[in-house]
MITISE-218847 format. One record per residue (C-alpha): residue in three letters; x, y, z. Coordinates in steps of 0.1 Angstrom, whole numbers, plus 5000, padded with zeros to 4 digits. Layout:
N
ALAXYZ...
END
This chain:
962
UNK842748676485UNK844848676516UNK842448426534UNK842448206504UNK846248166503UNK846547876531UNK844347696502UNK847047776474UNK849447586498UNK847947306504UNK846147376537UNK843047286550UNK840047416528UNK836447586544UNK833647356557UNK830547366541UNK828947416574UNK830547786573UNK829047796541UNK825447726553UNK826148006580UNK827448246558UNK824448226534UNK821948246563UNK823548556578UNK823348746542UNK819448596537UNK818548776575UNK820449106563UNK818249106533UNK815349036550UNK816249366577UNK816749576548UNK813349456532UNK815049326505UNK812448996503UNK813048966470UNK816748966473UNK816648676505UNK814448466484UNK816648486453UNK819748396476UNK818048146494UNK817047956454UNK820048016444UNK822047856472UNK819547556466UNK820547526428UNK824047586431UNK823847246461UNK821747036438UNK824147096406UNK826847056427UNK825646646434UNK826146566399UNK829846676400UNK831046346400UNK833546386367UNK836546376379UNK837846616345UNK835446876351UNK836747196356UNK834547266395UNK835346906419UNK832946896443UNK835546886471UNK836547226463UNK832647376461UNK833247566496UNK836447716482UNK834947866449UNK831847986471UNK834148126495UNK835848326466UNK832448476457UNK831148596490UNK834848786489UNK834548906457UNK830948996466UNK829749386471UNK826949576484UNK823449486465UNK822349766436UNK819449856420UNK820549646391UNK820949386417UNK817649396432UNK815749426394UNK817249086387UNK816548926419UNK812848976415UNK812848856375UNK815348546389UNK812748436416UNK809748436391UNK811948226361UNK811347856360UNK814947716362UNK816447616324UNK816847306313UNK820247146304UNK820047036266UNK822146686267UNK825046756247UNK825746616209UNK827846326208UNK829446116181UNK827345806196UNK824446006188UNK825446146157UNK826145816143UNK822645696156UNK820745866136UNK820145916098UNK822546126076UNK821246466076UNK819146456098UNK818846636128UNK819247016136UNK823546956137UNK823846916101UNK822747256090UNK825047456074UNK827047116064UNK827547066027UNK826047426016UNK822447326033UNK820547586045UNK819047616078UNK815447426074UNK816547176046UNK816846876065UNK814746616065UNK813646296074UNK813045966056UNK815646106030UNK816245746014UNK811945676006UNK811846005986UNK815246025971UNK815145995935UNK818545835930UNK819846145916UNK823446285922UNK822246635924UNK823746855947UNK821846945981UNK822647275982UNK819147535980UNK821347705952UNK824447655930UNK827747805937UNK827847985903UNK824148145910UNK824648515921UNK822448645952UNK820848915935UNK821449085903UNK822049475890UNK818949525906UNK819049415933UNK815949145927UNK816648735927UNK815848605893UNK813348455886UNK814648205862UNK817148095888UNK814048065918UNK812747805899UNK815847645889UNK816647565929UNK812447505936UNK812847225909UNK815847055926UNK813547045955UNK810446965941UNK810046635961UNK811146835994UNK807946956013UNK806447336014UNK808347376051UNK811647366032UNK811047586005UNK810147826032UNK812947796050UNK815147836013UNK813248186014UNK814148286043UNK817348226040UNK818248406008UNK816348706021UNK817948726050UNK821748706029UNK820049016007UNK818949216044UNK822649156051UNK823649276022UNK821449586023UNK822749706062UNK826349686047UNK824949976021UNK823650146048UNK826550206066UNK828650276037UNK829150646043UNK831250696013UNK828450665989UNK826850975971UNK823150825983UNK824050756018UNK821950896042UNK822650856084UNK818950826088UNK819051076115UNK816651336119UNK818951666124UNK816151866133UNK816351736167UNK816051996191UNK819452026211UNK818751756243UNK822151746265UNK822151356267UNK822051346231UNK825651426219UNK824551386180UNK822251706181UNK825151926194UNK826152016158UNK822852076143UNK821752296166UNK825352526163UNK824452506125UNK821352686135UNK822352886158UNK825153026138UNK822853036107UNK824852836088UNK827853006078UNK830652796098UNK833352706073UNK836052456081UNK839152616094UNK841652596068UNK845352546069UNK847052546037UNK846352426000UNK847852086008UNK846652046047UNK843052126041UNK839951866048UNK838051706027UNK835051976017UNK832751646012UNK834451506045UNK831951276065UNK830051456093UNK830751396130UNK827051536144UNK828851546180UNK831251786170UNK830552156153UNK832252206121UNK834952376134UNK835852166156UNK835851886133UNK838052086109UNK840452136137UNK840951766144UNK840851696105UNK843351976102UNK845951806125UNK845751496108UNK846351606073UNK849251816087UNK851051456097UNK849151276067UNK850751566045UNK854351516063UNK854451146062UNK853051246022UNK855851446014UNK858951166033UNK857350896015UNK857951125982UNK861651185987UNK862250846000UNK860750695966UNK862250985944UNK865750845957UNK865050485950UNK863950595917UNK867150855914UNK869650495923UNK867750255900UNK868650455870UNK870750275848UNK872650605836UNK873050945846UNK871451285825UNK874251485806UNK874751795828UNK873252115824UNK875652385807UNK874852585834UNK875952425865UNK879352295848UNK880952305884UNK878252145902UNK877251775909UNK874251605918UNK873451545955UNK872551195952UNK875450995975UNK875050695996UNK874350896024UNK871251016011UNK870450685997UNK870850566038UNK869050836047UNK866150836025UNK865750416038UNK865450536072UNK862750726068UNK861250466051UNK861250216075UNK860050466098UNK857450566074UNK857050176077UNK856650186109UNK853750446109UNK852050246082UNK851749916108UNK850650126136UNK847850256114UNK846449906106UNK846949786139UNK844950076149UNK842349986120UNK842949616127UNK841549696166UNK838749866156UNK837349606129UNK837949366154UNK835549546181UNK832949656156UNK832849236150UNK832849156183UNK835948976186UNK837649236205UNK838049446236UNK835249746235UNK836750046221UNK835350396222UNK836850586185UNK837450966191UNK839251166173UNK841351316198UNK842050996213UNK843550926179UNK845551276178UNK847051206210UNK847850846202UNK849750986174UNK851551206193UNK852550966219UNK853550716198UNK855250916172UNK855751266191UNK857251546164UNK859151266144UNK858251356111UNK858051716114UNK862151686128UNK862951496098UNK861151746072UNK862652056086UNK865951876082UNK865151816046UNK864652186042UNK867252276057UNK869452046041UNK867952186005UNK868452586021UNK871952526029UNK873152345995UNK870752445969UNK871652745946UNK869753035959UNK868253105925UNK866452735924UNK865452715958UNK862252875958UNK861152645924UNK862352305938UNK860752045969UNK862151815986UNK861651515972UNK863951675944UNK867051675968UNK868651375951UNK868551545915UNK869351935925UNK872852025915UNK874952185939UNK878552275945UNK879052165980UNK880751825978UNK879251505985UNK881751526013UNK880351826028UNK876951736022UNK877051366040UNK878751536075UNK875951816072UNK873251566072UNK874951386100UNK875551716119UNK871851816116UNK870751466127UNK872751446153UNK871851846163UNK868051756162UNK868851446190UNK870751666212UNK867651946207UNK864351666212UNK866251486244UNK866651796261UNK863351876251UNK862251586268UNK861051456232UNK862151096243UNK860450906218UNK861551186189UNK864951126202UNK864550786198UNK863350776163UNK866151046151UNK868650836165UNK867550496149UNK867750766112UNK871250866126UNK872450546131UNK871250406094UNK872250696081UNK875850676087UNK876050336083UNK877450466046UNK880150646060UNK880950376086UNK881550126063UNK883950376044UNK886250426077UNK886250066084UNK887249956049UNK890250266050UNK891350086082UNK891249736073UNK892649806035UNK894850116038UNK894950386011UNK895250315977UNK899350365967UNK900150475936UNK903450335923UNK905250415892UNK904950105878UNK900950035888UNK899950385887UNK897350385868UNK895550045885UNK895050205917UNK891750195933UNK890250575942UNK888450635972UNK885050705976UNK884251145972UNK881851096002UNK884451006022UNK886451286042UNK889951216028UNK891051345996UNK893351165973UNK895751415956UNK897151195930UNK901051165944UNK902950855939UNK903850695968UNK907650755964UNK906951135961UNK908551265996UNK905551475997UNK903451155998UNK902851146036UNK901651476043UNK900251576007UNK899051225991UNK896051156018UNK894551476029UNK891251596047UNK889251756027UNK888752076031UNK885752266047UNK883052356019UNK881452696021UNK877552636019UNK875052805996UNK873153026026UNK874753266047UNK878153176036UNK878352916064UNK881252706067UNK881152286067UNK883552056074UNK884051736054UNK884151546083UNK880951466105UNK881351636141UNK881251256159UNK884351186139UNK886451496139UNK888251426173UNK889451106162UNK890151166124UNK893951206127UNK893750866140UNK891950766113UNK893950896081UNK897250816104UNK896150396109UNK894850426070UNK897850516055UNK899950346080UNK898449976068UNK898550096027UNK902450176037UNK903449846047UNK901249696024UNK903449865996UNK906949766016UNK906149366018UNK904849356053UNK902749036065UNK899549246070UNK897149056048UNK897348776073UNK896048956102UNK894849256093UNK891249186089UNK891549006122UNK892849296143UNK890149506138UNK886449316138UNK884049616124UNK880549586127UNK877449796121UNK877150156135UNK873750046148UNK875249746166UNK877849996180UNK874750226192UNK872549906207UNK876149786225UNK876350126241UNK873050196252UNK873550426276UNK876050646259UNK874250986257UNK873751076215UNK875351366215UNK878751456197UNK881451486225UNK880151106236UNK879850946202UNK883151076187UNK884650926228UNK882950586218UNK884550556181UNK887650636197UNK887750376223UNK886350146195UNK889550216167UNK892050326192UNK893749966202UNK893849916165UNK895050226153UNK898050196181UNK898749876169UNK899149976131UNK901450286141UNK903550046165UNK904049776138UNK905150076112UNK907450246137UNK909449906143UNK909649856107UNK911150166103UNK913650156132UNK914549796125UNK914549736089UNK914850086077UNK917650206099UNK916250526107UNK918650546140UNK921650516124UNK920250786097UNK919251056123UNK922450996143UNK924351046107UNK922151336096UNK923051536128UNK926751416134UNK926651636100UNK924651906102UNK924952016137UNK928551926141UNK927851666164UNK931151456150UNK933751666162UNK936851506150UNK935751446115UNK934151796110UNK936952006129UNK939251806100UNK936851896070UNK936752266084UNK940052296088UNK940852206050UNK938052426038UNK939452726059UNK943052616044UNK941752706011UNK940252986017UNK943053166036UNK945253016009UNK942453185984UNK942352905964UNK939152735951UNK937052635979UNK933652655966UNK934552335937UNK931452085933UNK934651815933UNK937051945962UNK934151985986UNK933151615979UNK936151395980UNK937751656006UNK934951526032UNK934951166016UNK938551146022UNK937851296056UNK935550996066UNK937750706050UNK941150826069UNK938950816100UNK938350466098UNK934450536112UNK931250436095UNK929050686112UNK927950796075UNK928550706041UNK930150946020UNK928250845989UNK924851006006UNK926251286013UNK926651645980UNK928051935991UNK927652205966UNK928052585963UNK925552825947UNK926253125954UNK928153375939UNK930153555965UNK932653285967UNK935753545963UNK934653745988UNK935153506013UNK938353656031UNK935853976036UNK932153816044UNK931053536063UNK927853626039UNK929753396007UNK929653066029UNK925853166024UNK925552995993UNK927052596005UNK924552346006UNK924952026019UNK922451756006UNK922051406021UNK920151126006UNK917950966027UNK916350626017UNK912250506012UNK910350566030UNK912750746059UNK911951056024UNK908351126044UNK910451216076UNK913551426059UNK911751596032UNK913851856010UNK912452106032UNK914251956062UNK917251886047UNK916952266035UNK916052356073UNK919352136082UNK921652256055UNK920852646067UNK921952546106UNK925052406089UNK926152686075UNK925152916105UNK927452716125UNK930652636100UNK930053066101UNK930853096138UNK933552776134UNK935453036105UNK935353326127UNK936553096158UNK939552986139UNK939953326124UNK941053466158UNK942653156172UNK945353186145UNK946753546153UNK949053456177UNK952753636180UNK955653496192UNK958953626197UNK960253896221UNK959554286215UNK962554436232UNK960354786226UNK958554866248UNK956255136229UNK955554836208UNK954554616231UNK952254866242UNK950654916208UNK949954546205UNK948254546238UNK945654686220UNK945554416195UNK945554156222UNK942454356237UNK940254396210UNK941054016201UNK939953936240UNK937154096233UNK936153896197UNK937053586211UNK934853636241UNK931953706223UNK932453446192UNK933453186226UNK930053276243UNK927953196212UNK929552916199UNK929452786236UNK925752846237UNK924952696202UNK926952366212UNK926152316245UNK922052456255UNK920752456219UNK922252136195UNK923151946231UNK919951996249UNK917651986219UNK919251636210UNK918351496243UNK915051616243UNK914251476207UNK915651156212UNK913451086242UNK910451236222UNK911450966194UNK911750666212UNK908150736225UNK906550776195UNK904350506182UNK903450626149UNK905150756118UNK903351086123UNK904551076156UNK907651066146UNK907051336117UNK905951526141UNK908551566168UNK911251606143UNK909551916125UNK909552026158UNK912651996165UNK913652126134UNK911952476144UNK913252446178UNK916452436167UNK916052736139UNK914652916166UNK917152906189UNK919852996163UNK917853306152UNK917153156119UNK913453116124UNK911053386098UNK908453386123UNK910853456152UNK910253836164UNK913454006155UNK915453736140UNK916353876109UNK917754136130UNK919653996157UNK921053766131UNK922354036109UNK924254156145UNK925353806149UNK926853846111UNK928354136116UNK930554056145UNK931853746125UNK932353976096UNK934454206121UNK936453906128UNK937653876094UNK938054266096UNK940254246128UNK942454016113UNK942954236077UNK944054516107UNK946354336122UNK948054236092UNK948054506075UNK949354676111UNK952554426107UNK953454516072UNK952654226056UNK949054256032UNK949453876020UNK949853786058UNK949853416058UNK947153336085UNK947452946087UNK950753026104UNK950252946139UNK952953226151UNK953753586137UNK957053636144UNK958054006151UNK961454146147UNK963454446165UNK964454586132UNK962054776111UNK962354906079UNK962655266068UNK959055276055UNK957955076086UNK959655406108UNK957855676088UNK954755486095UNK955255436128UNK955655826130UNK952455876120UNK950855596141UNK949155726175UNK950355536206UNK947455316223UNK949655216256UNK947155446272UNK943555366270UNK940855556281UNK939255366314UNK936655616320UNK934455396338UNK930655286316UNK927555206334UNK925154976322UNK922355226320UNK924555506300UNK925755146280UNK922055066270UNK920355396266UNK921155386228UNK919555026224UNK916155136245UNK916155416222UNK915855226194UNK913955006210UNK915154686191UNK913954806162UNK917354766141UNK920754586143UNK923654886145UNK925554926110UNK929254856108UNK931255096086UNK934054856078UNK933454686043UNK937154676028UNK940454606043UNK941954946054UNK944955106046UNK947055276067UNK948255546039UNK944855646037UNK943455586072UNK944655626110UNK944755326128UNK943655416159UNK940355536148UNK939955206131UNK940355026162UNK938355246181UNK935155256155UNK935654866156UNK935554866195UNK932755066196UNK930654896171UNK931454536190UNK930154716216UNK926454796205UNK926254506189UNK926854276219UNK924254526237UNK921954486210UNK922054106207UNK921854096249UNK918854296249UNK917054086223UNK917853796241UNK916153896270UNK913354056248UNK913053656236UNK913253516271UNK910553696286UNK908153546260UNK906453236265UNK907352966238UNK908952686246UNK912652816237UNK912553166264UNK914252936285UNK917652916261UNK917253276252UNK917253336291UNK920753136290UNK921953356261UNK921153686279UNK922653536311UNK925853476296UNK926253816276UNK925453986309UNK929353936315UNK930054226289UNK930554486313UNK932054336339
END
């Protein structure tokens, strides 16, 4: 081809001179070889092929005679060595006289001669070949009988197989004028239409009377494949059975015989076609058992037996079951293709086939690989895993739809999408590429169901029930992963309880637990139920959603998705990746336009700033002024704990302040505890205050009543540590002592006060400045970040634990109960202190909102006999304490217990000696300081997020011994 491509451009073409030359060189090598024969037949040949080539004159024939050198140049290259076939024909070819050209039929010469006649009108019309004739018009009797050797409505042959007779002479008597020639050719005509009919009998191998009209007693001849089987019948004496392979996968006994295969053999092939015939059988069952299962109009009553259980039919299966028909489908135009191609070359008007049997196997295999095998094992698996074990055993799979189960429909549509997608990851790395392919076009139409599910909870939003619409709201579909509880929307339990996942169903075999959602999804559900319920909330508050919605989020099929993404692998780390990047933008959109609804119409800054300017203290002025009226009272002992006082005492609070950082009509204090009395004993009776604050819709879903619970308990922690602060602040003395043993017994006092104020100093410093300070920071940089309500639900749980943590108030804290009751006891020993050191000055109904005691040289007589009994304190023991003696007791106990205090009533000196109060009451500060050091640094070398604060704590109570 290379030497003819200067012709292809337009170069100069080959004289016929070199033509001449070429033939004459391949006539001599003939004639060397002695291949006469062949030189001659060249030689004639060449001569024809010039003399044709002179009448090439048309300038629309297909060979110009300008280009004769080229086409005989393409021959001589295309040429090979001469054969023995080659050589055969040359002889025959030099002995044949050339043929002769017929002249080809025209329309001039059609319309020339006479109608019908002439050989070109046979078959025109219903003639037969032979009934043409000439001189039609001399002999034609006028009639308007049809030409035709028989009528349409006369039968070729009847039961018999034998032309009536009745009917012969019917069509001999149309042509009675026609000449004895013609009747022949009638004859021969319908004999050869009953020979026809009789070869298509003959190779009808289904009938009872066929016979192959081969003689099987051939002796065995290796050229002759057909006499390969008889002579292993004989050999074997017969008694070859087909191998068999199961009730329903077993050939045909009365199967036609292959003679070029043994029995066996051909049982073997047969075997592995009934094995896909009995598949594909038993898909195309359950695939038409579902239609039927959907196009009934009403469901059966259900059995008394499985009360609990449900059907399995869902749209999944329905989705299912239609992939599997249109790859049943598929099969079903492959096979007539294939049927198609071999009619075709059995006509003649196809390529040349050669039909095997194993040719057909493998082109089963390589066109459909283990496809149907895959997707029946899933079925099976799918009916082991959900069915009842007692039905199992009685029950196929083309009953899947109807079985009752207790698995959820839920549960059941991510287990088929599981196992689908499980059976792709298993064929690709097989190397199964066309399996994979087929199980993924099923995957893909299979969750189309659940696709359309998500994208309608996206576009739509959840369905909000409203007290006044309540029971109009829609319900969401139980195939779906998200579970409607059945809460009003203004429940503040809504957000987190209302739309839930559901929860993972425990299967039927093994005990083997499914999740509701499909594994593609489950990294990017949270998104999903967040944007869902994030576009049914602002629905419900008025926002402008309906107009763009739909337009922010344009969902199409899961199939397109796949066909889009091509070359994403099919497995579930790489879907669930591709339905995240496909719902992300939207999802983040949705959260963002809910979070600036909340901040800007909603207020929710000004309510967290008020919520924690009163729970945490955070408003110094105004809460120093409500404590300080509420300490009043109960120094005063009047009624502090009354629903009214508490209320208009911080309401008047706020309005002489002249700030609107709150409003006093959201906030209800109210005491319920009964220790109220007690209060001048135990900082345990401010236990039962609760503060409540009421926060508007839909800022409920973010301050729930257990927040506000969590909030109210941090409240009352610190106005604990504020009533033991201003408990020691308030024993002051004034005045000069002119005694001087006196002075040195209230050096004591001043000491053991030192020492209370240090400690209630170091923890109220620590709560105010590294736990409310630095926790506030952190959250409100964590708020203004988030872009979702959940988000935002999130970080301020959070920061709700965070801060119960911190103040020991957390249950699952390790040792918080504990270290809180040592926290409690050293406020209660405040409150004991100062009982001490009134009852030390004489005066039981010491008035402690004095800001000054004022003390005296003159003493009464009873205040001298006491004083005779009274130890003097001027000189304390200053035996010097290490730290290792100090904590030897605590690692003892190893943190199991907070010491006891023995204190629980105000002492009397009648009855005890005051020095070993004060003593008992050093020592017991003592161990408790060590106690709450050590579990402080117990908490700080953990590794939660707040064992940097408990580090602090244990930093600052280091200072004890020093």
């Amino acid at each position: 081809m290379k030497n003819l491509e200067h012709i292809t451009k337009g170069g100069a073409s080959t004289d016929m001179n070199v033509m001449d030359r070429h033939f004459k060189g391949h006539v001599q090598k003939a004639l060397i070889n002695n291949h006469d024969n062949l030189a001659h037949a060249l030689e004639e040949a060449y001569r024809r092929v010039k003399e044709q080539a002179k009448d090439l004159t048309d300038i629309d024939e297909e060979i110009r005679l300008s280009h004769i050198q080229d086409h005989l140049q393409l021959l001589i290259l295309l040429s090979s060595a001469p054969s023995c076939t080659t050589l055969t024909f040359a002889e025959t070819y030099v002995g044949a006289e050339p043929l002769k050209n017929e002249p080809p039929i025209t329309w001039e010469s059609i319309l020339s001669e006479e109608p019908f006649e002439g050989q070109h009108w046979e078959g025109v019309y219903g003639l037969p070949p032979g009934s043409t004739v000439e001189g039609w018009e001399a002999r034609s009797s006028g009639s308007s009988s049809s030409l035709s050797s028989w009528d349409d409505e006369d039968s070729l042959e009847d039961e018999d197989g034998v032309l009536p007779i009745s009917a012969e002479e019917s069509q001999l008597d149309q042509f009675s004028e026609v000449p004895h020639d013609v009747h022949a050719n009638v004859r021969r005509h319908v004999q050869s239409g009953l020979d026809i009919v009789e070869e298509l009998k003959v190779q009808q191998y289904w009938r009872d009377d066929w016979d192959m009209r081969i003689d099987i007693n051939q002796p065995f001849d290796l050229g002759d494949p057909s006499t390969l089987a008889p002579t292993m019948l004989r050999v074997l004496g017969e008694k070859e059975t087909p191998a068999l392979v199961g009730p329903e996968r077993e050939p045909s006994p009365i199967a036609p015989r292959l003679l070029h295969l043994t029995l066996a053999a051909q049982s073997s092939i047969l075997s592995s076609f009934a094995e896909v015939t009995t598949t594909v059988c038993h898909l195309r069952k359950f695939a038409s058992a579902v239609v039927e299962n959907v196009s009934l109009s009403c469901n059966p009553s259900p059995n008394s037996a499985h009360l609990l259980s449900h059907t399995v039919s869902s749209r999944t299966i329905e989705a299912f079951a239609d992939a599997i028909s249109s790859q049943i489908m598929v099969f079903d135009k492959w096979c007539a293709e294939k049927e198609e191609a071999i009619c075709r070359a059995s006509a003649g008007l196809g390529d040349v086939l050669v039909v095997s049997l194993l040719r057909l196997n493998k082109d089963i295999r390589d066109a459909f690989s283990w496809t149907f095998d895959v997707l029946l094992n899933l079925l099976h698996r799918i009916l082991t895993y959900i069915c009842q074990s007692r039905d199992r055993q009685a029950l196929a799979v083309w009953n899947l739809a109807n079985i009752p189960t207790r698995v959820p429909p839920s549960a059941v549509s991510a287990l088929l999408l599981d196992l689908l997608l499980e059976a792709i990851q298993e064929q690709s790395t097989m190397g199964n590429t066309q399996t994979s392919k087929a199980i993924t076009t099923v995957f893909a139409r299979t969750a189309e169901s659940v696709w359309e599910m998500v994208g309608k909870w996206l576009i739509d939003g959840m369905p909000a029930r409203t007290p006044w619409n309540s029971t109009d709201a829609q319900t969401l579909n139980e195939e779906l992963f998200i579970e409607d509880n059945e809460l009003q929307i203004m429940d503040p339990d809504f957000w987190s309880h209302g739309y839930t996942l559901h929860e993972p169903a425990t299967l039927e075999e093994y005990q083997k637990t499914q999740s509701a959602v499909p594994a593609f999804l489950a990294p990017c559900v949270s998104q999903i139920l967040s944007a869902g319920k994030a576009v049914g909330l602002l629905r419900v508050m008025g926002s402008q959603l309906e107009q763009t919605g739909a337009m922010l989020l344009k969902w199409g099929s899961f199939t397109d998705l796949l066909q889009a993404n091509a070359s994403v692998s099919r497995d579930a780390e790489s879907l669930s990746r591709l339905v995240s990047d496909e719902i992300s933008a939207y999802c983040l959109r949705i959260g963002t336009r809910l979070s600036r609804v909340l901040f800007d119409e909603c207020d929710l800054p000004r309510h967290f700033a008020a919520i924690h300017g009163l729970f945490l203290m955070t408003r110094g002025d105004d809460i120093s002024n409500f404590t300080d009226i509420l300490f009043a009272k109960m120094d005063s002992q009047q009624p502090w704990n009354d629903f009214h006082s508490l209320n208009s005492a911080f309401r008047d609070v706020v309005d002489s302040s002249g700030s609107s950082w709150i409003e006093p009509s959201l906030v209800r204090l109210s005491y319920r505890g009964s220790k109220a009395a007690s209060v001048s004993k135990s900082m345990k009776a401010i236990e039962g205050l609760l503060v409540e604050y009421a926060v508007p819709f839909p800022l409920t879903y973010i301050f729930t009543p257990n927040v506000l619970q969590s909030y109210s308990s941090i409240f009352v922690f610190l106005l604990q540590v504020r009533r033991a602060k201003s408990v020691l602040e308030r024993i002051l003395l004034r005045g000069t002592v002119a005694n001087v043993v006196a002075r040195d017994e209230l050096k004591v006092f001043y000491a053991m006060r030192g020492k209370l104020s240090w400690c209630i100093n170091t923890l109220f410093n620590f709560l105010t400045t590294f736990v409310i300070h630095a926790q506030l920071h952190e959250f409100n940089n964590t708020l203004n970040s988030a872009v979702s309500l959940d988000e935002m639900i999130t970080a301020h749980n959070k920061h709700i634990e965070t801060l119960l943590r911190k103040c020991f108030l957390h249950p699952s804290l390790p040792q918080a109960s504990e270290i809180s009751k040592a926290i409690t006891s050293i406020l209660d020993m405040c409150l004991h202190f100062r009982s001490i050191f009134t009852a030390f000055l004489g005066d039981t109904t010491h008035d402690i909102l004095r800001l000054s005691v004022s003390m005296r040289r003159h003493r009464s007589r009873r205040q001298r006999r006491i004083r005779k009994n009274v130890i003097g304190f001027s000189m304390p023991d200053t035996k010097p304490v290490s730290d290792d003696d100090s904590d030897t007791d605590i690692d003892g106990e190893e943190l199991k217990e907070a010491p006891e205090t023995s204190f629980s009533v105000a002492p009397s000196f009648a009855q005890e000696d005051l020095s070993e109060q004060l003593e008992k009451l050093s020592s017991e500060l003592d161990s408790l300081v060590r106690y709450i050091r050590r579990g402080a640094e117990s908490l700080a070398s953990g590794s939660s997020h707040v064992a940097p604060a408990f580090g602090v704590l244990a930093f600052a109570l280091d200072d004890w011994d020093s």
